[in-house]
N, CA, C, O and CB atoms as a CASP TS submission, in Angstrom:
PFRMAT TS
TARGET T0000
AUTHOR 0000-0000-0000
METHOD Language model
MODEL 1
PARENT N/A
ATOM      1  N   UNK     1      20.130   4.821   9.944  1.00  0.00           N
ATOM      2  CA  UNK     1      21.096   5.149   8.915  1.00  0.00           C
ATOM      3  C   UNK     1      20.409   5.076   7.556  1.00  0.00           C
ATOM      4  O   UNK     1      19.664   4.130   7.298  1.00  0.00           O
ATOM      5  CB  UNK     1      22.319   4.197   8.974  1.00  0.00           C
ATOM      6  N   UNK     2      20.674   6.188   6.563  1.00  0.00           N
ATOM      7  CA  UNK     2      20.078   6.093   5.501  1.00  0.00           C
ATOM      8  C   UNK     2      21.199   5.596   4.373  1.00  0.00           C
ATOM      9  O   UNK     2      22.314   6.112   4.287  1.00  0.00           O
ATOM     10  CB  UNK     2      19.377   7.393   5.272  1.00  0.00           C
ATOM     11  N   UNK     3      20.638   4.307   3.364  1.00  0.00           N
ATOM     12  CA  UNK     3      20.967   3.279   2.848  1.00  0.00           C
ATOM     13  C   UNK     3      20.598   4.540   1.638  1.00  0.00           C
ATOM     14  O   UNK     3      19.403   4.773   1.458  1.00  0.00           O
ATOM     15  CB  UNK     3      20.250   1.671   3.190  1.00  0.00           C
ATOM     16  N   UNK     4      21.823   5.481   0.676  1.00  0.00           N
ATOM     17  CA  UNK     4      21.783   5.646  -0.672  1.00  0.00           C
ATOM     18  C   UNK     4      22.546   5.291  -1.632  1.00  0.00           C
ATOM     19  O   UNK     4      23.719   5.008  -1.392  1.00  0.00           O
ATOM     20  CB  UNK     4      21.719   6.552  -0.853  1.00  0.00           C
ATOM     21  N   UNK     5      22.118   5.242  -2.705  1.00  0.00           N
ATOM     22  CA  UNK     5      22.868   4.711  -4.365  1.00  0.00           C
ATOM     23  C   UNK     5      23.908   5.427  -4.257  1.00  0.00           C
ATOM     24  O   UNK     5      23.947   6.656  -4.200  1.00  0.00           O
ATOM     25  CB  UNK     5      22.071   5.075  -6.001  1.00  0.00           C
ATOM     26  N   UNK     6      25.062   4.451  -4.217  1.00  0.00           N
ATOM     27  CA  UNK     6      26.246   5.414  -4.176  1.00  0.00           C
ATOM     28  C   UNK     6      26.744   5.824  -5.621  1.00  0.00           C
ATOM     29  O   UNK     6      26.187   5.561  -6.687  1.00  0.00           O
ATOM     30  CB  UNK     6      27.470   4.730  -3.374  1.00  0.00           C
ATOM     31  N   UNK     7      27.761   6.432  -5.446  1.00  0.00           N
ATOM     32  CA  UNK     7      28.512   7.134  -6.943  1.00  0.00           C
ATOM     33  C   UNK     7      29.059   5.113  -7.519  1.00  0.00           C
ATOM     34  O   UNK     7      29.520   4.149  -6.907  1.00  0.00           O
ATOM     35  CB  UNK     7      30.641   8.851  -6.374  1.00  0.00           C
ATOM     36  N   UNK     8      28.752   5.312  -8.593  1.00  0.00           N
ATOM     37  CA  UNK     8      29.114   4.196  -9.482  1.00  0.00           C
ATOM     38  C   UNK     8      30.487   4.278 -10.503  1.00  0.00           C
ATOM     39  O   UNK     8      31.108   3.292 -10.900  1.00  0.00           O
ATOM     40  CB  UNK     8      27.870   4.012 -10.346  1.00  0.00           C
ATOM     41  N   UNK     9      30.689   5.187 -10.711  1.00  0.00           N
ATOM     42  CA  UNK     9      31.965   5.680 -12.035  1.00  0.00           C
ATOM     43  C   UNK     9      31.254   5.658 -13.432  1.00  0.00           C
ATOM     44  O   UNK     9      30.096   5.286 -13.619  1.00  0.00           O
ATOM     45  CB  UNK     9      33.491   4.385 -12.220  1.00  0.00           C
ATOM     46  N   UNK    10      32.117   6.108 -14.372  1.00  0.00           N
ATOM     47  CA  UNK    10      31.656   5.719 -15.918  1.00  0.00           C
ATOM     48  C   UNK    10      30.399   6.339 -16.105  1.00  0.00           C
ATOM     49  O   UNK    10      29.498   5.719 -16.671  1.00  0.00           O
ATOM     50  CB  UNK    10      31.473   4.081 -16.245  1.00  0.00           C
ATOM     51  N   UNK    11      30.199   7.758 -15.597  1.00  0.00           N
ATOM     52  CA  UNK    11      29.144   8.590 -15.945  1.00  0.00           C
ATOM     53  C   UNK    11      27.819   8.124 -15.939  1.00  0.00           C
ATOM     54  O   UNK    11      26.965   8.625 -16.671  1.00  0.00           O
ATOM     55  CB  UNK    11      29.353   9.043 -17.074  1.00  0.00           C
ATOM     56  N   UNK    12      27.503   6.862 -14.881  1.00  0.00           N
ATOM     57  CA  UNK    12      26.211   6.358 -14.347  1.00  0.00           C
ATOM     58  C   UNK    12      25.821   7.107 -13.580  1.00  0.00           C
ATOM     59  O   UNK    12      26.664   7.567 -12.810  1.00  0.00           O
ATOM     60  CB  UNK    12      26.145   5.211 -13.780  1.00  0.00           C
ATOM     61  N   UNK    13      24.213   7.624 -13.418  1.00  0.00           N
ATOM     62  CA  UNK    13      23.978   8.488 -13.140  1.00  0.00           C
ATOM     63  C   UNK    13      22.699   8.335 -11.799  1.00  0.00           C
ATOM     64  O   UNK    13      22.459   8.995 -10.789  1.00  0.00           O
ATOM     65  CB  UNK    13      23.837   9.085 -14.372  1.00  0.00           C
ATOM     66  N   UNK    14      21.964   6.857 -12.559  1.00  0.00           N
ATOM     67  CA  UNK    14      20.453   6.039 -11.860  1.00  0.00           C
ATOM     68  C   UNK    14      20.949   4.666 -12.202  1.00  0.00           C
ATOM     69  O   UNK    14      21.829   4.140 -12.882  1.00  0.00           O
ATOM     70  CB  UNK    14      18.606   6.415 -12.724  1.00  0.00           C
ATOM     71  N   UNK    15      20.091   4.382 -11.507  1.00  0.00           N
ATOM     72  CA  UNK    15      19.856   2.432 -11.602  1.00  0.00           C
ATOM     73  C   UNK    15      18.198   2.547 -11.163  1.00  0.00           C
ATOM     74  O   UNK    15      17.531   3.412 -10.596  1.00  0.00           O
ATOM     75  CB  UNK    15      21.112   1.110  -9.993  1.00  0.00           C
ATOM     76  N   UNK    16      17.890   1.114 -11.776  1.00  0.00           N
ATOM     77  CA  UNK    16      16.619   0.566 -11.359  1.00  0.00           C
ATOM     78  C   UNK    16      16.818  -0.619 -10.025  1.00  0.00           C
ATOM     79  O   UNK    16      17.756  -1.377  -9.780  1.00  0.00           O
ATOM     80  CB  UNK    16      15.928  -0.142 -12.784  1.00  0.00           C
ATOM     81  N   UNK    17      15.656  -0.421  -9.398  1.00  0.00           N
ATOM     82  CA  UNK    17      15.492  -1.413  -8.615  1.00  0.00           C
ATOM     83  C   UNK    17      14.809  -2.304  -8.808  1.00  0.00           C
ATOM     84  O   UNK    17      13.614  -2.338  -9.104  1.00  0.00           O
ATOM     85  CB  UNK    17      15.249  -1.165  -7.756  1.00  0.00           C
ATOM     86  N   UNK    18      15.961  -3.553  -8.558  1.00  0.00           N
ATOM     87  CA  UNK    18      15.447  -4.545  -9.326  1.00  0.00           C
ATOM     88  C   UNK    18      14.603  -5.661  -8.519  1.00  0.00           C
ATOM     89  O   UNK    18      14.019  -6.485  -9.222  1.00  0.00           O
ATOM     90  CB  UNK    18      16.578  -5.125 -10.044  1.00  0.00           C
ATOM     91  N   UNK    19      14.469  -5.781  -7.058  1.00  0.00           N
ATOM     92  CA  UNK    19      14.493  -6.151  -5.947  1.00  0.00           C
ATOM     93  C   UNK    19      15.022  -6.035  -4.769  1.00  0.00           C
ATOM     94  O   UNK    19      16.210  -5.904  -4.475  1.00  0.00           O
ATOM     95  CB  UNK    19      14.549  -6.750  -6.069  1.00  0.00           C
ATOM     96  N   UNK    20      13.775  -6.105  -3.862  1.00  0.00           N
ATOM     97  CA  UNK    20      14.222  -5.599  -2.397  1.00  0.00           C
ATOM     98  C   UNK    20      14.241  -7.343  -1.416  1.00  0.00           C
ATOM     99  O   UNK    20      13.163  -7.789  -1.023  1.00  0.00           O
ATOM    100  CB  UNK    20      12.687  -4.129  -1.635  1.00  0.00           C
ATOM    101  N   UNK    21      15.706  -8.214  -1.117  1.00  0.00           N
ATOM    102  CA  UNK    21      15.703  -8.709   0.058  1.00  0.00           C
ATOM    103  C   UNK    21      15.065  -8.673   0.916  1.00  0.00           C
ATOM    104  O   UNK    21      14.404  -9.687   1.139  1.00  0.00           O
ATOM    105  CB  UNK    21      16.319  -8.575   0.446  1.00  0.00           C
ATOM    106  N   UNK    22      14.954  -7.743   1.651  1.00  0.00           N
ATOM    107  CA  UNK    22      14.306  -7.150   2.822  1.00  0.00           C
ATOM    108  C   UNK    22      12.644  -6.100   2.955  1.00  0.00           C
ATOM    109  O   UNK    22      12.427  -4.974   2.506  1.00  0.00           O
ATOM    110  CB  UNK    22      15.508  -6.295   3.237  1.00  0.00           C
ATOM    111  N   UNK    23      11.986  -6.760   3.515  1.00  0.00           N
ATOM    112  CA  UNK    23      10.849  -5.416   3.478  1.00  0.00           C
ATOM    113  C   UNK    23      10.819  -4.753   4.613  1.00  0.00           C
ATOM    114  O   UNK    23      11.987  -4.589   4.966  1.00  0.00           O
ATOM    115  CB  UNK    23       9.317  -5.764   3.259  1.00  0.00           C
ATOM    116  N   UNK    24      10.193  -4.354   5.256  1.00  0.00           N
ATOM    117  CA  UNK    24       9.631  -2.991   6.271  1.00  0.00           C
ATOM    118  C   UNK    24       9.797  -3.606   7.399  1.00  0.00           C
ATOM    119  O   UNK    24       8.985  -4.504   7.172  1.00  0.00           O
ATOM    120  CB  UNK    24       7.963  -2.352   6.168  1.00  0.00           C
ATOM    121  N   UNK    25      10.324  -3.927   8.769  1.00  0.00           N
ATOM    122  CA  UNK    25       9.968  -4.029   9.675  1.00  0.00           C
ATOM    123  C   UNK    25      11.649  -5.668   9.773  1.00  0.00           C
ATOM    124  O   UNK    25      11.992  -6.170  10.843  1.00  0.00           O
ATOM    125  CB  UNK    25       7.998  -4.109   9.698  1.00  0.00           C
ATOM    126  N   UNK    26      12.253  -6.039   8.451  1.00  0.00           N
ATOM    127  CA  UNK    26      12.756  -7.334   8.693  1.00  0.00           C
ATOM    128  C   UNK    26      14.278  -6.991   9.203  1.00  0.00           C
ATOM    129  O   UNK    26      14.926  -5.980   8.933  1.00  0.00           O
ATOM    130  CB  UNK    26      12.652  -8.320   7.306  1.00  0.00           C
ATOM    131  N   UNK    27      14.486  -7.584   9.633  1.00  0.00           N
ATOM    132  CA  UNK    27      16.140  -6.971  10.434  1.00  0.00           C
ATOM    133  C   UNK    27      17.242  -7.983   9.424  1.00  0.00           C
ATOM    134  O   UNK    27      17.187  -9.064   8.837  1.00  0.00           O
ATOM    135  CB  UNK    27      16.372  -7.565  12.804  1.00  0.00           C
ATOM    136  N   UNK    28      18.354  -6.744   9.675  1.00  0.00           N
ATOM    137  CA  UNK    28      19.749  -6.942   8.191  1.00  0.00           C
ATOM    138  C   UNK    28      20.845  -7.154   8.941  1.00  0.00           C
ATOM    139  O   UNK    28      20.790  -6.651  10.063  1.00  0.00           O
ATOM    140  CB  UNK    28      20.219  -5.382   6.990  1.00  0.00           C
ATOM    141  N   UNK    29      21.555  -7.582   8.742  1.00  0.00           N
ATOM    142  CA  UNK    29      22.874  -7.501   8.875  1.00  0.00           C
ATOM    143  C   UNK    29      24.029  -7.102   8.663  1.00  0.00           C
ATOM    144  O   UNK    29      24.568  -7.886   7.882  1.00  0.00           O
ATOM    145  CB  UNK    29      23.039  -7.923   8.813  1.00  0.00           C
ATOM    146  N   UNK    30      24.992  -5.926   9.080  1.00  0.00           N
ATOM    147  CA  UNK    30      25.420  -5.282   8.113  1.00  0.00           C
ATOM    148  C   UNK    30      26.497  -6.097   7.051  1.00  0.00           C
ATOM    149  O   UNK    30      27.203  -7.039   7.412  1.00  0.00           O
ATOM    150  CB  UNK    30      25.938  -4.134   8.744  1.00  0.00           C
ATOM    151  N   UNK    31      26.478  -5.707   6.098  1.00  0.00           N
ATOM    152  CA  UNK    31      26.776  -6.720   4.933  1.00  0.00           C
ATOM    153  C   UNK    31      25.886  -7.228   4.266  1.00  0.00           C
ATOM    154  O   UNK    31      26.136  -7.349   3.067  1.00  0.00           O
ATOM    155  CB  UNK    31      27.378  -7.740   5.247  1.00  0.00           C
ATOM    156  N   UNK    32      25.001  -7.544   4.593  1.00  0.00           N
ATOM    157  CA  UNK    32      23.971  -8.327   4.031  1.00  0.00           C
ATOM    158  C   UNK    32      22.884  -7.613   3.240  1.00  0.00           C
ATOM    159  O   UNK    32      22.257  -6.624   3.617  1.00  0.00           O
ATOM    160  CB  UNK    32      23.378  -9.038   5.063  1.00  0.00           C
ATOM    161  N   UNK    33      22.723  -8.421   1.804  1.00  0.00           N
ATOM    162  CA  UNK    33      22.341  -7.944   0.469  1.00  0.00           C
ATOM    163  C   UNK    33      21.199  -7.304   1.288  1.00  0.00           C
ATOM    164  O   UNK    33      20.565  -7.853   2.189  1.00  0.00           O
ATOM    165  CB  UNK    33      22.016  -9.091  -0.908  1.00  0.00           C
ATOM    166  N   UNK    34      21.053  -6.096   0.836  1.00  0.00           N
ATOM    167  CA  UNK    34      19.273  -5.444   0.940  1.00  0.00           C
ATOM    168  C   UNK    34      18.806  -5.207  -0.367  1.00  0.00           C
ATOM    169  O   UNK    34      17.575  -5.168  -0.382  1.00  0.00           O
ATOM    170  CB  UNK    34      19.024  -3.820   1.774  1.00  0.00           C
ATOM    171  N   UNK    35      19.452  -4.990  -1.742  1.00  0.00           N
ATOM    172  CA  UNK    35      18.647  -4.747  -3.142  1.00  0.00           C
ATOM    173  C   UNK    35      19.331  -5.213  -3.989  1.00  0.00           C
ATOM    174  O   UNK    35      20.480  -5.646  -4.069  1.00  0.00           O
ATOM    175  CB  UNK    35      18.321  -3.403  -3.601  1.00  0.00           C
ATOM    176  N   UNK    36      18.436  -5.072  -4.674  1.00  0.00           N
ATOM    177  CA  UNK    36      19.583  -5.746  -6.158  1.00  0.00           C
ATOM    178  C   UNK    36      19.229  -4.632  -7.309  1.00  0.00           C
ATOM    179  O   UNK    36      18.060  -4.328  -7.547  1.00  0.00           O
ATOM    180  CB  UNK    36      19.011  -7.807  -6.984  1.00  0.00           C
ATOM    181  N   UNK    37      19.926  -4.268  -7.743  1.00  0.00           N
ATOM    182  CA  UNK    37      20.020  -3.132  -8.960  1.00  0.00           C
ATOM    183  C   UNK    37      20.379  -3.438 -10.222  1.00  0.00           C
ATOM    184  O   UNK    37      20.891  -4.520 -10.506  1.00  0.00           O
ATOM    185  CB  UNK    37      20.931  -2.135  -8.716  1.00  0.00           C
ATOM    186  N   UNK    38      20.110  -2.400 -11.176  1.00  0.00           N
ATOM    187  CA  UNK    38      20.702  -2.672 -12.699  1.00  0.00           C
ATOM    188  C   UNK    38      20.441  -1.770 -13.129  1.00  0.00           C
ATOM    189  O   UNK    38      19.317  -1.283 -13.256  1.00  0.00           O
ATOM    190  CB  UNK    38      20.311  -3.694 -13.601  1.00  0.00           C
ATOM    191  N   UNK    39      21.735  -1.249 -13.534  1.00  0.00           N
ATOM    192  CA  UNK    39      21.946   0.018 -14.427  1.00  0.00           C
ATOM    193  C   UNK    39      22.175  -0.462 -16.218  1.00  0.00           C
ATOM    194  O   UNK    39      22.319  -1.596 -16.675  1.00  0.00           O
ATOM    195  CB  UNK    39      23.513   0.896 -13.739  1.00  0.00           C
ATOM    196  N   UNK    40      22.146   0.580 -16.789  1.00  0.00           N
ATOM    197  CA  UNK    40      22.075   0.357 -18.438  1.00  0.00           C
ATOM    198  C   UNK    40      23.508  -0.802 -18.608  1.00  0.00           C
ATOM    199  O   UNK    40      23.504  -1.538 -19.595  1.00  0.00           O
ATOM    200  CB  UNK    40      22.351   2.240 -19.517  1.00  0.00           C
ATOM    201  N   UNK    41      24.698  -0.893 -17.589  1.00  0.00           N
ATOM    202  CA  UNK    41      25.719  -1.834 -17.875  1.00  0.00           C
ATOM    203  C   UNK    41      26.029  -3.132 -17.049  1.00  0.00           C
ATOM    204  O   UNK    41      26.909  -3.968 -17.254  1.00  0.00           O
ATOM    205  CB  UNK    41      26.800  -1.124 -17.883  1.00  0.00           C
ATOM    206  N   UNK    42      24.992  -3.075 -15.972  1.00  0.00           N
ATOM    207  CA  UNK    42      25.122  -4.109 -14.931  1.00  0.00           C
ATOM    208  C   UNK    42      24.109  -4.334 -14.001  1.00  0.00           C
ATOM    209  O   UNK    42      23.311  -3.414 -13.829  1.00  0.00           O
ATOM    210  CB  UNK    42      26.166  -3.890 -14.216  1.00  0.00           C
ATOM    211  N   UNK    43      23.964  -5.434 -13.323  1.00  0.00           N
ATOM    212  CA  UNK    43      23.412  -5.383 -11.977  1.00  0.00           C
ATOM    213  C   UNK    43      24.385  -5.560 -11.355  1.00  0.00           C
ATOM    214  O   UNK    43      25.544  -5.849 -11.655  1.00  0.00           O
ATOM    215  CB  UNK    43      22.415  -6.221 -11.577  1.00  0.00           C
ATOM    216  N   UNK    44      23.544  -5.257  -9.876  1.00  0.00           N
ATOM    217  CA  UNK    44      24.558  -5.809  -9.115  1.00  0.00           C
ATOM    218  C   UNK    44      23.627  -5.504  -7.266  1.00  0.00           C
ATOM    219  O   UNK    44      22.453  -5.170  -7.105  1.00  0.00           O
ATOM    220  CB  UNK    44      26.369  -4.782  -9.563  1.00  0.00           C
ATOM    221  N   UNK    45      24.563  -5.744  -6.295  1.00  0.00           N
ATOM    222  CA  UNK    45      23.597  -5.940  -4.886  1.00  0.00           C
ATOM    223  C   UNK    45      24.376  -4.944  -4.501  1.00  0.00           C
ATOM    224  O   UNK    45      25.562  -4.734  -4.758  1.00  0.00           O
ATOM    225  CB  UNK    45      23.490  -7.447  -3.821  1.00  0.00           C
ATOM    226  N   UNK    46      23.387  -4.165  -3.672  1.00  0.00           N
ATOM    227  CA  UNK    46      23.622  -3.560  -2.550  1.00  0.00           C
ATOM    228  C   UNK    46      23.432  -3.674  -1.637  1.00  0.00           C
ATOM    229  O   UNK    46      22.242  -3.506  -1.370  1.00  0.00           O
ATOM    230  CB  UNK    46      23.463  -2.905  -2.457  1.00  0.00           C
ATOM    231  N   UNK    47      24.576  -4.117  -0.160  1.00  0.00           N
ATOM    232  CA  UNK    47      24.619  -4.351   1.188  1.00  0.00           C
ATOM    233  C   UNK    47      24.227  -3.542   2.094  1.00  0.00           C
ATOM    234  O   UNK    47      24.264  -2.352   1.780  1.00  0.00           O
ATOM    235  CB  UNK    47      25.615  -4.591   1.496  1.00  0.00           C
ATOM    236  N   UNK    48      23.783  -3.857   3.343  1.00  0.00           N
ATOM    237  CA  UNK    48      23.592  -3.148   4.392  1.00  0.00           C
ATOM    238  C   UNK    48      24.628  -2.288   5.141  1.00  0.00           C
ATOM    239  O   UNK    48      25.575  -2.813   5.727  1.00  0.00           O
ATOM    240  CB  UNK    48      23.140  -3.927   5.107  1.00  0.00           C
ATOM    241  N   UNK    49      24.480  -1.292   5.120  1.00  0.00           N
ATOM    242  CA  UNK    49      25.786  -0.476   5.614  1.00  0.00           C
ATOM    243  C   UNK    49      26.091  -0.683   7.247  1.00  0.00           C
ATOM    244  O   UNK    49      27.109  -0.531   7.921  1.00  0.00           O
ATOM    245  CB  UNK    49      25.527   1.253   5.315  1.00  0.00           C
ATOM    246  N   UNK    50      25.058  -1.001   7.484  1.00  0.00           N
ATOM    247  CA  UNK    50      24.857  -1.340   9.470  1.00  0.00           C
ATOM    248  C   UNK    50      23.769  -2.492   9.336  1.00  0.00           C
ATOM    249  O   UNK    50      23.009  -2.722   8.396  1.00  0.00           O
ATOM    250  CB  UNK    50      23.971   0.364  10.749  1.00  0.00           C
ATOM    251  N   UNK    51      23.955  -3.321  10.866  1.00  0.00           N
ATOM    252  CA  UNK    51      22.482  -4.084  10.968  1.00  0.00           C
ATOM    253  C   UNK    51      22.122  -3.133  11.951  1.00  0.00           C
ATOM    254  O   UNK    51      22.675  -2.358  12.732  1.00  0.00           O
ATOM    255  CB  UNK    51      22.334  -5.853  11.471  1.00  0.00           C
ATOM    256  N   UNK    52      20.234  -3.719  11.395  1.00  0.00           N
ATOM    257  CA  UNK    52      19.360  -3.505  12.141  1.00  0.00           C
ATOM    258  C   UNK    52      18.097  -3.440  11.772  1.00  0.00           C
ATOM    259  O   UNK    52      18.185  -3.775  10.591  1.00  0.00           O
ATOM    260  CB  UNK    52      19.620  -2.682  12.640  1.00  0.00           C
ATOM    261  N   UNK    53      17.035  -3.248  11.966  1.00  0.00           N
ATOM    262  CA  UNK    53      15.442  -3.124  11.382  1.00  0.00           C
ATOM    263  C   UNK    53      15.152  -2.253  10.091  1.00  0.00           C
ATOM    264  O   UNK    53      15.506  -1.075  10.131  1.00  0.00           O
ATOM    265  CB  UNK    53      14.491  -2.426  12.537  1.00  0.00           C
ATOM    266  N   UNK    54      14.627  -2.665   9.119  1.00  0.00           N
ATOM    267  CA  UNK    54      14.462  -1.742   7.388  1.00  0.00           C
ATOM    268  C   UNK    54      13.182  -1.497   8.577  1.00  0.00           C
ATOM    269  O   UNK    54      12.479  -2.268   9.231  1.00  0.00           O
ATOM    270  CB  UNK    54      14.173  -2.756   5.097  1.00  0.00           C
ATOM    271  N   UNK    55      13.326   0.348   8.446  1.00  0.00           N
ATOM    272  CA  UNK    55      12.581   1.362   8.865  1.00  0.00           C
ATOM    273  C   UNK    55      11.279   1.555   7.846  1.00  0.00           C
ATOM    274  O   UNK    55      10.058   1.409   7.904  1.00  0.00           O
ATOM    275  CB  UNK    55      13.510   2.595   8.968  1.00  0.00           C
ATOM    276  N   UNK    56      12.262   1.965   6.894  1.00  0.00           N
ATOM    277  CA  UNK    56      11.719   2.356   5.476  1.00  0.00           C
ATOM    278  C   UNK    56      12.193   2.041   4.185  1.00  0.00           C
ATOM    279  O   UNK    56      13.396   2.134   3.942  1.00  0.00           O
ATOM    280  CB  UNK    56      11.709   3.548   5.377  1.00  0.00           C
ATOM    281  N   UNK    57      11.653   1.799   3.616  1.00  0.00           N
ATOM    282  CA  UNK    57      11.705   1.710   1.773  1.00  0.00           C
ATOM    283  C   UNK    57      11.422   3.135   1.014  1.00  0.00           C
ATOM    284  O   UNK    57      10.368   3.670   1.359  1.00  0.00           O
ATOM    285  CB  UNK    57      10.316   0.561   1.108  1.00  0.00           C
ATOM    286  N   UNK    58      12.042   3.692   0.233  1.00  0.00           N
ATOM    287  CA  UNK    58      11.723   4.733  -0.268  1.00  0.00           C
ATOM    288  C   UNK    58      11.317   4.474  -1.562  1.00  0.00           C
ATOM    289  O   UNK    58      10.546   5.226  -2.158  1.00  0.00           O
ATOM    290  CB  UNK    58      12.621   5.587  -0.148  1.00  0.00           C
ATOM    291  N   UNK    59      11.889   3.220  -2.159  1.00  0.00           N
ATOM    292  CA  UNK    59      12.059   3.399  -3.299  1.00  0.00           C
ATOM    293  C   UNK    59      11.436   1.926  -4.291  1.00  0.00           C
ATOM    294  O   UNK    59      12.172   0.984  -4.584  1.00  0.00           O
ATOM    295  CB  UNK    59      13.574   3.784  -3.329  1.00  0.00           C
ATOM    296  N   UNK    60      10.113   2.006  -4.647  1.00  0.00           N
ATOM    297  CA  UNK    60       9.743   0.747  -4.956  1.00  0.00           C
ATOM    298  C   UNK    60      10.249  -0.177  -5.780  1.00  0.00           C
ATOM    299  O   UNK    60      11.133   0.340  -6.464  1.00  0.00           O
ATOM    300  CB  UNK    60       8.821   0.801  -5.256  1.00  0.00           C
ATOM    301  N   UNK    61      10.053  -1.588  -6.087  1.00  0.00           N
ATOM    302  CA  UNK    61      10.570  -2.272  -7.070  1.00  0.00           C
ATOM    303  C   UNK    61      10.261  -1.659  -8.574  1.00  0.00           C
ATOM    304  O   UNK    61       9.087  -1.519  -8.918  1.00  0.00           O
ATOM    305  CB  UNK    61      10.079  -3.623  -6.877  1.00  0.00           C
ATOM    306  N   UNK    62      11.312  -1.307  -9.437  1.00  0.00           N
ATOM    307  CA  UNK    62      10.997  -1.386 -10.513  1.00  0.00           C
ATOM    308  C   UNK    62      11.140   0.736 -11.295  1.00  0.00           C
ATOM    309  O   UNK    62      11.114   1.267 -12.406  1.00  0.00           O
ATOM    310  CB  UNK    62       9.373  -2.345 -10.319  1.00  0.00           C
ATOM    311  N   UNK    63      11.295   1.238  -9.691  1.00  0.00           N
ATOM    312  CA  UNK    63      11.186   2.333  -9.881  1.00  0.00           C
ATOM    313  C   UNK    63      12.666   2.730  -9.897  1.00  0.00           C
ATOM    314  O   UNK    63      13.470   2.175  -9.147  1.00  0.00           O
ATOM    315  CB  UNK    63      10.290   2.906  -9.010  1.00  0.00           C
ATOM    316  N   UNK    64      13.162   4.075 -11.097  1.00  0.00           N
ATOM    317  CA  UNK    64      14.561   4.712 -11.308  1.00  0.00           C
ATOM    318  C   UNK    64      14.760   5.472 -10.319  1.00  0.00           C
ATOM    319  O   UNK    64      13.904   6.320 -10.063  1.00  0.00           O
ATOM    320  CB  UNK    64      14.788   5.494 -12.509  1.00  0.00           C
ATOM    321  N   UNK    65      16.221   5.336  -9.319  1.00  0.00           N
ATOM    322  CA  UNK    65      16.973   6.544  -8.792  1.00  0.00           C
ATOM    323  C   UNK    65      18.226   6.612  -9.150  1.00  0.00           C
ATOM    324  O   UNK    65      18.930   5.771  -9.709  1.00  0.00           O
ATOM    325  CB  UNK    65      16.996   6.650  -7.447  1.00  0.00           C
ATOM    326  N   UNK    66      18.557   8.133  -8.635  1.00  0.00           N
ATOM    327  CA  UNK    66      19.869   8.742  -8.793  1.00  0.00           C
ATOM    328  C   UNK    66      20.451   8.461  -7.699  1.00  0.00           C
ATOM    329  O   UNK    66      19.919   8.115  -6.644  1.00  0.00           O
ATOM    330  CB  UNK    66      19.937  10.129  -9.052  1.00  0.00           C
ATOM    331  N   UNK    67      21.876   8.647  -7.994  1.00  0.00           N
ATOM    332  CA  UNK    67      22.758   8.744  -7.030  1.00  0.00           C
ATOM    333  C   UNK    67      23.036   9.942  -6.002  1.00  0.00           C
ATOM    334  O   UNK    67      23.252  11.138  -6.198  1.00  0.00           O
ATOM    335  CB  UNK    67      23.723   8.524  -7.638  1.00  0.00           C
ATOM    336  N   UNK    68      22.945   9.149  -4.793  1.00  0.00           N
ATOM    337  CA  UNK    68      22.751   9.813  -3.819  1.00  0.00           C
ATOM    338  C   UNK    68      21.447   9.730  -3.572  1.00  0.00           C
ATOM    339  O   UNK    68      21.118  10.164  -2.468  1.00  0.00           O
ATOM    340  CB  UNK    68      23.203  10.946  -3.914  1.00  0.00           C
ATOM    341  N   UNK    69      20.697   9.359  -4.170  1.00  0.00           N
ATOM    342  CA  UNK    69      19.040   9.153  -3.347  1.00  0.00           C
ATOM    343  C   UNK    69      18.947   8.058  -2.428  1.00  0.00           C
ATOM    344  O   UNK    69      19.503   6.960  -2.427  1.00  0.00           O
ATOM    345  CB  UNK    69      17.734   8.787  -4.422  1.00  0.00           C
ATOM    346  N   UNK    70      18.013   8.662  -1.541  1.00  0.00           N
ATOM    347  CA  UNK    70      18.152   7.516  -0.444  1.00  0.00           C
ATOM    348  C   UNK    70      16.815   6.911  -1.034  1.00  0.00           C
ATOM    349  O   UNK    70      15.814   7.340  -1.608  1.00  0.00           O
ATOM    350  CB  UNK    70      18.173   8.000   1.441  1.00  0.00           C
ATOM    351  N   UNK    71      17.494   5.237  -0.436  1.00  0.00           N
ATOM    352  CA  UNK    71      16.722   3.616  -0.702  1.00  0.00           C
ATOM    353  C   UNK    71      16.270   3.484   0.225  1.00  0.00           C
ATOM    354  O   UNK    71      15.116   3.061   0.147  1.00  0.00           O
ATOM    355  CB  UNK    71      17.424   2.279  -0.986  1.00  0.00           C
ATOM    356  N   UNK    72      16.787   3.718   1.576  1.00  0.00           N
ATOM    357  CA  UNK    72      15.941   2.387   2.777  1.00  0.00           C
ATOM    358  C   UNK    72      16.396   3.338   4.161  1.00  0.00           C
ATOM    359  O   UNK    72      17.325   4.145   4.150  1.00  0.00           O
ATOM    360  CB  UNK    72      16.954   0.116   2.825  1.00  0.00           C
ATOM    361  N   UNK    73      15.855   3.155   4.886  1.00  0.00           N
ATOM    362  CA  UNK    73      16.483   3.699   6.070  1.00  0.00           C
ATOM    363  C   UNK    73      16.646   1.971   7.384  1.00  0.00           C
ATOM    364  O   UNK    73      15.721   1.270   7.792  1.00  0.00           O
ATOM    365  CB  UNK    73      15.142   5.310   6.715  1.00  0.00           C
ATOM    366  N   UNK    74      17.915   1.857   7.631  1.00  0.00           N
ATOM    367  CA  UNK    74      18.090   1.014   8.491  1.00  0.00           C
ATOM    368  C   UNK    74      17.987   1.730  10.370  1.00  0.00           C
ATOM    369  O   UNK    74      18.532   2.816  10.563  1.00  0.00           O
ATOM    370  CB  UNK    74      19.527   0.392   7.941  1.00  0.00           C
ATOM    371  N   UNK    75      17.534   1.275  11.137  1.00  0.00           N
ATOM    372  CA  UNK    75      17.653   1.406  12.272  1.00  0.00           C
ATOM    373  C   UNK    75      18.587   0.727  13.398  1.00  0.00           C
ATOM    374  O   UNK    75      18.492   1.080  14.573  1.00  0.00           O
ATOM    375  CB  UNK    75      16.681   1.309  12.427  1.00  0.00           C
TER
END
């Protein structure tokens, strides 16, 4: 399952990643924090949508995405 930045409201558009919980290969739970973000008005965590093994990281610490870009792929 691919883990993307969802729609936020209030004409946010990206967030930074501010940290990744989880790296490559560590198994999640669904619910359970996988990043932590911060946009120009907040941080905040983003959960695991399913458990299971972080496949992939797309998106390094520190680096800007948009919404709808995919972050992580869970297995």
């Amino acid at each position: 399952m691919e883990v993307k930045l969802p729609e936020m409201g209030e004409g946010i558009e990206e967030a930074s990643i501010s940290f990744w919980y989880k790296k490559v290969g560590d198994v999640v739970a669904d619910g359970e924090d996988l990043v932590e973000l911060t946009t120009e008005k907040t941080s905040f965590n983003l959960p695991s949508p399913t458990s299971g093994t972080v496949k992939d990281i797309s998106a390094a610490e520190g680096s800007k995405v948009r919404v709808g870009q995919t972050l992580a792929v869970v297995e």
